[in-house]
N, C-alpha and C positions, 0 to 999 in steps of 0.2 A: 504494500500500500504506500502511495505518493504522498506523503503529507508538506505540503503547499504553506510553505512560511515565509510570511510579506514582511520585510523590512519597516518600521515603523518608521515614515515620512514626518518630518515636519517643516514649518516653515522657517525660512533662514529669516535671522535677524536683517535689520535692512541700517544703513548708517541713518541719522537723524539726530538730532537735539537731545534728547534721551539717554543720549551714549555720557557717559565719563569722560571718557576721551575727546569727546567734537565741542568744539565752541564756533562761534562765527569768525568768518576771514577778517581779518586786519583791516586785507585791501580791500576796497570800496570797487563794485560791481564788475567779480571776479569771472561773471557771465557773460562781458562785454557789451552787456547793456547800458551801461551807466544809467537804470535808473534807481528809483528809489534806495529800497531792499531787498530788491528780487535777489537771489542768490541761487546758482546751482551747485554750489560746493562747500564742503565745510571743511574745517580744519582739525586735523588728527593728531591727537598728540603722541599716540602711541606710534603711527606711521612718520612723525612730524614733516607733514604735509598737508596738501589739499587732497579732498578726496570729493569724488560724486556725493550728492545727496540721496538718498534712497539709495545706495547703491546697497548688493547685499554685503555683511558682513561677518567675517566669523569670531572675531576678537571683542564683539559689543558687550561692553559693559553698563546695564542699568544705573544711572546716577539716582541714589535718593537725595530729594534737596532737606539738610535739617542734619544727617547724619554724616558721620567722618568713618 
C-alpha cells in the first residue's frame, strides 16, 4: 500500500515594515518617482541594503513594538 504524504506548504514571509530588520530608505524616492512617499524598497539591516518590498523573505523577523 502507497501511503501519499504531502509536504506541509506554507506561506513565505514577505519583506514589509513588520520585519526587525527593514526600516525606510534614507534616500528620498528610491523608486525614481520622486514623489511623495511612494516607496518600492526598504532597507535591510541584516542584508544592509535595499531590498524589494513585499518581496518574499526567509530571514523575517516579527518586531514587537514595546518589547526588547
Amino acid at each position: 500500500m502507497k501511503e501519499k504524504k504531502k509536504a506541509k506548504q506554507s506561506l513565505p514571509d514577505f519583506c514589509d515594515l513588520m520585519c526587525a530588520y527593514a526600516s525606510m530608505p534614507k534616500e528620498t524616492a528610491v523608486d525614481g518617482a520622486g514623489s511623495c512617499r511612494t516607496f518600492a524598497a526598504l532597507y535591510c539591516k541584516k542584508r544592509k541594503s535595499l531590498v524589494h518590498k513585499n518581496m518574499p523573505c526567509k530571514d523575517k523577523k516579527i518586531s514587537v513594538k514595546g518589547k526588547k
